[in-house]
VOVOSE-893537 format. One record per residue (C-alpha): x, y, z. Coordinates in steps of 0.05 Angstrom, whole numbers, plus 32768, in hexadecimal, padded with zeros to 4 digits. Example, Ala and Ser with C-alpha at 12.3 -4.5 7.8 and 13.67 -1.06 7.14 Angstrom:
BEGIN
((80F6 7FA6 809C)) ((8111 7FEB 808F)) 
//
This chain:
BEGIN
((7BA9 7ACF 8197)) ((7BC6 7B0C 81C1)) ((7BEF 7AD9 81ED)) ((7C12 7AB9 81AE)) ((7C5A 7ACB 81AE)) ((7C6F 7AF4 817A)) ((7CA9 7AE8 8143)) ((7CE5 7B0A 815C)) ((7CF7 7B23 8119)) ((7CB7 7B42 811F)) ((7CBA 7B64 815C)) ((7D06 7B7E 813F)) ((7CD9 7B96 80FA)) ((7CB2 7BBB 8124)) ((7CDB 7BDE 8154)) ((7D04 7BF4 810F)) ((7CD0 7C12 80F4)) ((7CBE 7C34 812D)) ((7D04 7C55 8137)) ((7D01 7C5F 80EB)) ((7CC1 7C86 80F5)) ((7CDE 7CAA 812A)) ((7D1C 7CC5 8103)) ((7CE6 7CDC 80CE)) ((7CC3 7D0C 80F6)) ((7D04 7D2A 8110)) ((7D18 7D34 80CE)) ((7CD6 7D51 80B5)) ((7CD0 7D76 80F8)) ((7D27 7D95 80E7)) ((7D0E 7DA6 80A3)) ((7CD8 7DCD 80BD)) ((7D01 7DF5 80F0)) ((7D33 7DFE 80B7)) ((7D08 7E1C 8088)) ((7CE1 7E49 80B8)) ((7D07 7E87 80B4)) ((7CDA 7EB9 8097)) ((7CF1 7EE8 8051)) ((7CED 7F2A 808A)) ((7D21 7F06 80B4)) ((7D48 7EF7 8082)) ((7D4A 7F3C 8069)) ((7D56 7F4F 80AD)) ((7D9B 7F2B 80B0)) ((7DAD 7F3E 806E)) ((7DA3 7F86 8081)) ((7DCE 7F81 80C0)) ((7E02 7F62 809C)) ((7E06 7F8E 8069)) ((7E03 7FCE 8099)) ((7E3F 7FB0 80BE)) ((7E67 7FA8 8081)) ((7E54 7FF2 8073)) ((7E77 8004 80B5)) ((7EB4 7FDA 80B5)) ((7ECC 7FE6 8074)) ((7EEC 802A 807B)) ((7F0E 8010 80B5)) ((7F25 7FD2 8096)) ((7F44 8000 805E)) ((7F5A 802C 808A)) ((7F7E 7FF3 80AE)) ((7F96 7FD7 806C)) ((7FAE 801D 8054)) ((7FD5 8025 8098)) ((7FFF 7FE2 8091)) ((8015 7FF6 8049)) ((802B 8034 8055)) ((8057 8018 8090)) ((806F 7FF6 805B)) ((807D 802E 802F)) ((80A0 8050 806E)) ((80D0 801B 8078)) ((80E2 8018 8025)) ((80EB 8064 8023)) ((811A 8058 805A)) ((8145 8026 803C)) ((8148 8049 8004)) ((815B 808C 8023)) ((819A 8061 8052)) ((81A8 804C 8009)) ((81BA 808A 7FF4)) ((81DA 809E 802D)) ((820B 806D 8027)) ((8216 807A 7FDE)) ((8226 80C4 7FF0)) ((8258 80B0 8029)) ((827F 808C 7FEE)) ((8278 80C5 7FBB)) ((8288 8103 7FE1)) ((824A 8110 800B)) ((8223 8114 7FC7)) ((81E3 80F6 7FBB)) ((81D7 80E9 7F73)) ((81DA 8120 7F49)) ((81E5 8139 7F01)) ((81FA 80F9 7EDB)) ((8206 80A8 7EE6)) ((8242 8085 7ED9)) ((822A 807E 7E8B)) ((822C 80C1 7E87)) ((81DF 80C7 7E87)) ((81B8 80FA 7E9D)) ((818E 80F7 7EDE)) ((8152 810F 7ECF)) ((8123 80DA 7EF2)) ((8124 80BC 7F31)) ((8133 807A 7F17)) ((8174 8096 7EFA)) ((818D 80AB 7F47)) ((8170 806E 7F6B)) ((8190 8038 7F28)) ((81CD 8048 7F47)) ((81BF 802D 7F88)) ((81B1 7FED 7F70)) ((81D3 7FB5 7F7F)) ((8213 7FD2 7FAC)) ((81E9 8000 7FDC)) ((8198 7FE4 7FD4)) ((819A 7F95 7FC0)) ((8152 7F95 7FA4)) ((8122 7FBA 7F74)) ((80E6 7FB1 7F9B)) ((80F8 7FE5 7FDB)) ((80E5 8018 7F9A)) ((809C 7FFE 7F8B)) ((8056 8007 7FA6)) ((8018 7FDD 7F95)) ((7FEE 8022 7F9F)) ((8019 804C 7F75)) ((800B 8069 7F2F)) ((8053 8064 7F18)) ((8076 802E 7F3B)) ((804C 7FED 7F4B)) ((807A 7FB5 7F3F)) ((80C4 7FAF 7F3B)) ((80D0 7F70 7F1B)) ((811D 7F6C 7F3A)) ((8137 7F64 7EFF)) ((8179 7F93 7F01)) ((81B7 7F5C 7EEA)) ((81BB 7F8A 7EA9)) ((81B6 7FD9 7EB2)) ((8186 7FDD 7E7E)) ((8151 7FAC 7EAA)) ((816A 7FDD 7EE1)) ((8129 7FFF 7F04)) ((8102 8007 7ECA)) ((80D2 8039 7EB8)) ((8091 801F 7EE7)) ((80B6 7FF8 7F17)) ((80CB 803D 7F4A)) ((8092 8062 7F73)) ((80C3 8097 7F9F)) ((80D4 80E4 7F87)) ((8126 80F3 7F96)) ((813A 8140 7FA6)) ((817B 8146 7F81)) ((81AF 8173 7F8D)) ((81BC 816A 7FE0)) ((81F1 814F 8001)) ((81FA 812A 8040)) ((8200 816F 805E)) ((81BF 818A 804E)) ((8193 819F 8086)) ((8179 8164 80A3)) ((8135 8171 80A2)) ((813D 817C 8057)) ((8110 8146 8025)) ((8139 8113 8002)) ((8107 80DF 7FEA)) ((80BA 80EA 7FE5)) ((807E 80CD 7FC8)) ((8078 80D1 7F85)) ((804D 810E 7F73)) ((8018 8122 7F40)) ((804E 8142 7F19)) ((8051 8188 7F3A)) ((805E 817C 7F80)) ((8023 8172 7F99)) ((7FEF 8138 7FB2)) ((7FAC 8126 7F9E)) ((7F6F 80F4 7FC1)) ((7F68 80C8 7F89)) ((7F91 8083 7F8B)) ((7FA9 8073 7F47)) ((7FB1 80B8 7F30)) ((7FF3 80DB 7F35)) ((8006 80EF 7F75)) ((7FC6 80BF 7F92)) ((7FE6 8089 7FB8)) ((7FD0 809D 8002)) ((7F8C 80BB 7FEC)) ((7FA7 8108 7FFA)) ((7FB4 80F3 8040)) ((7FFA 80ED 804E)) ((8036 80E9 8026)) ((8079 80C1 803A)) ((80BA 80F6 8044)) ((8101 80D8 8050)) ((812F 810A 806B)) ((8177 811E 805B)) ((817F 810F 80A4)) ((8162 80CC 809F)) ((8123 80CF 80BF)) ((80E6 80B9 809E)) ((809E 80D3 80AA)) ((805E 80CA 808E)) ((8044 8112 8092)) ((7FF5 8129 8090)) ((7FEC 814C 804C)) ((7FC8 8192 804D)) ((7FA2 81BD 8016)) ((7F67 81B2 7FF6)) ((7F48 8172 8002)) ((7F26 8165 7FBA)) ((7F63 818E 7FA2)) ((7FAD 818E 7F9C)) ((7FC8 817C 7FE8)) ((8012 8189 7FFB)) ((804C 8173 802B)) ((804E 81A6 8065)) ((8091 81C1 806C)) ((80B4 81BB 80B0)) ((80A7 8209 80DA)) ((8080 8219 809A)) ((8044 81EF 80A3)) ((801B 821B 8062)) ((805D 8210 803C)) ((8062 81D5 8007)) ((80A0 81AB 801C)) ((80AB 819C 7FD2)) ((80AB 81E6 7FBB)) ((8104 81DB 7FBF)) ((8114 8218 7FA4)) ((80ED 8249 7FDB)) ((811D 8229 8007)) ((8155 81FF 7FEE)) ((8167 8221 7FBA)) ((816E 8219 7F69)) ((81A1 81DC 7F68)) ((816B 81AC 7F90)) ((813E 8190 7F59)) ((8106 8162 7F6B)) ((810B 8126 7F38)) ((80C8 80F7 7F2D)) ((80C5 80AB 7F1E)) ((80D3 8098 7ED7)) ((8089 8087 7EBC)) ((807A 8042 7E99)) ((8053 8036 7E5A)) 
//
């Protein structure tokens, strides 16, 4: 009979299973919307994504690039106050000829060990994670031998200046490809800005990141200061014979 009173734990069955068929449709119904993105739309994203990434990228390692040679800037100038100071304690020279063992300079580890500890506290100012020569510097220098190690020193040293050189004279540069000159490829000699720019500290002290010039796919070169088709590094044109540029000792 209609006007029988139902069980109330029938009445609560059936309102469950109403709500319960409820939530199933809204699940079948998110499933569907979920799933209804077509293989051209997805292709479509994945295109735009990837032509973004396209575009960024040189700008994100041109970013990247920027913030480590700031870094580079600030080690070349430590190191160049380094010697500096060593000169005002040894007659104005900067290191020349031989060390205190009697060895010959002939790298620019040999003039730069001899900072370390009293004038420059720490290997590391020397490295570069982009260079050929000089990665890591494992600041390991309690025993001369351990001393700035073949590997662990990026920077080329001009010997033979004093503190009276001409201000404007080079002192410490990037490493080069072993003639004096720069080329665009990054783990090669001489590679470590891509032929763009190579790191000079002065005599003076000033320290500059200067646009490289030549040949693009060839052998680029430091401007010289008035001289701009000049290489800086050709010494001799300019300094003279005594100034020798010395290069970083090379690891095994």
């Amino acid at each position: 009979m209609d006007d029988v009173q139902k069980d109330p734990k029938d009445q609560l069955n059936l309102i469950q299973n109403q709500l319960d068929h409820h939530t199933m449709n809204n699940k079948k119904k998110n499933i569907r919307r979920v799933s209804g993105f077509s293989l051209i739309e997805l292709l479509t994203v994945i295109s735009i994504m990837s032509i973004l990434a396209t575009i960024s990228f040189p700008g994100i390692k041109m970013a990247m690039m920027s913030g480590q040679m700031a870094r580079a800037t600030s080690d070349a100038r430590g190191i160049c106050i380094g010697l500096r100071a060593w000169a005002n304690d040894n007659d104005g020279l900067f290191p020349v000829g031989e060390d205190e063992e009697e060895n010959e300079i002939a790298t620019s580890n040999d003039a730069f060990r001899l900072l370390i500890p009293d004038y420059i506290d720490t290997e590391r100012v020397f490295a570069n994670g982009r260079s050929a020569r000089g990665r890591v510097a494992d600041n390991r220098f309690e025993e001369l031998e351990d001393t700035l190690e073949a590997g662990e020193n990026h920077y080329a040293y001009v010997a033979g200046l004093t503190h009276t050189s001409r201000s404007n004279w080079p002192l410490v540069v990037d490493g080069t490809n072993g003639s004096g000159g720069y080329v665009k490829e990054q783990g090669s000699k001489g590679g470590c800005w891509e032929g763009r720019k190579a790191i000079v500290a002065f005599v003076g002290g000033n320290v500059s990141a200067i646009k490289l010039k030549g040949e693009r796919d060839g052998e680029r070169f430091i401007p010289r200061d008035g001289y701009p088709d000049e290489n800086m590094l050709d010494l001799e044109a300019y300094m003279g014979e005594n100034a020798e540029l010395l290069e970083p000792e090379e690891g095994e």
